[in-house]
VOGU-3710 file (C-alpha; in Angstrom, 3 decimals, decimal comma):
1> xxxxxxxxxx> 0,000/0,000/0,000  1,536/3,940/-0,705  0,639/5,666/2,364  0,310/8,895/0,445  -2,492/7,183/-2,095  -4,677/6,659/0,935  -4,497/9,286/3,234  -4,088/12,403/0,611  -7,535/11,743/-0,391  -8,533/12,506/2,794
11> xxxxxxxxxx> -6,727/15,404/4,484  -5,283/18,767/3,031  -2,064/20,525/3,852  -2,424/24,147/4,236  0,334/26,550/3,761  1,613/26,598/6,677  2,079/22,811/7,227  3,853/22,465/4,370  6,315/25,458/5,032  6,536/23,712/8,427
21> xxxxxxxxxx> 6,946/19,839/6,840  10,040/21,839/4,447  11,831/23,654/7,703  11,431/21,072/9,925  12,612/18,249/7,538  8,952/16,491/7,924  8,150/14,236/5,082  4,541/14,067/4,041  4,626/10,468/4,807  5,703/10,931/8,083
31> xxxxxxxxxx> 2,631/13,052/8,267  0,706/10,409/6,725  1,393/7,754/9,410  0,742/10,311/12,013  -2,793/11,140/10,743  -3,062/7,165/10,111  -1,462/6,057/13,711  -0,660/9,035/15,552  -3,202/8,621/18,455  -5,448/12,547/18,562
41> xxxxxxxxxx> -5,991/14,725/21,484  -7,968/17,454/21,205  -6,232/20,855/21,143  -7,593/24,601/22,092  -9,265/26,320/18,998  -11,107/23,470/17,502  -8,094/20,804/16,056  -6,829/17,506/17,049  -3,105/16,645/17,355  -1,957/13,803/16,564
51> xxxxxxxxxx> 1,574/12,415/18,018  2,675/8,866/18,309  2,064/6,518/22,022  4,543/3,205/21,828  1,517/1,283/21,364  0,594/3,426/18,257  4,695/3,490/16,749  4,284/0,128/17,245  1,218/-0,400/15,392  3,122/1,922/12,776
61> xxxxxxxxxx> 6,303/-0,101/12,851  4,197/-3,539/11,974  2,932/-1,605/8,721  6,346/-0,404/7,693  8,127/-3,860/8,466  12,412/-3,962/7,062  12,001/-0,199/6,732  10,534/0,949/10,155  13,868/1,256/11,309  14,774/3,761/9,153
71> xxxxxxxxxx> 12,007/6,005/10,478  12,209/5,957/13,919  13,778/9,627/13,881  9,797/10,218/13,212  8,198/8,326/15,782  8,547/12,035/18,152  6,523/14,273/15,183  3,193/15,671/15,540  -0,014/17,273/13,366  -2,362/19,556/14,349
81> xxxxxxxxxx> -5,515/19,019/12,066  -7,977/21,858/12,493  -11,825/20,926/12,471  -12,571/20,661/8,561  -9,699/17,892/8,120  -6,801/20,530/6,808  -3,210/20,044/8,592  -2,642/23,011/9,939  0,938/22,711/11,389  3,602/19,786/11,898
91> xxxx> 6,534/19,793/14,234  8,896/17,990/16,620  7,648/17,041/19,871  10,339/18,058/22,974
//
């Protein structure tokens, strides 16, 4: 399965995520298995943020198999999706 085949259709970057994605060095995949895996918490102002739990990387991990460990530098990302489904912002959780 291509990650970005399936979860494109269903969420837009705005602007500002994907100035974000560029400066933080954020591929849209990455982004991708967050929206996919990443478990959400409600944020102020109407979005959902969604970050990674070890049971969710895990989960991730299983899907990704020889090349998960390549992508662990990922597994501490976020995404803020606002109420109508854009991502509004990515970033590096401390």
């Amino acid at each position: 399965m291509h990650l970005s085949r399936h979860i494109s259709t269903y969420y837009q970057l705005s602007r500002h995520a994907r100035a974000r994605m560029q400066q933080r060095s954020i591929p849209r995949f990455a982004v991708e298995l967050l929206l996919e895996f990443g478990d959400p918490v409600e944020v102020p102002g109407d979005g959902v943020k969604h970050s990674f739990t070890a049971d969710s990387w895990a989960d991730a991990r299983d899907l990704l198999g020889a090349h998960a460990s390549r992508l662990d530098r990922y597994r501490y990302a976020y995404a803020i999706v606002s109420g109508d489904g854009t991502v509004v912002t990515v970033g590096w959780l401390n």
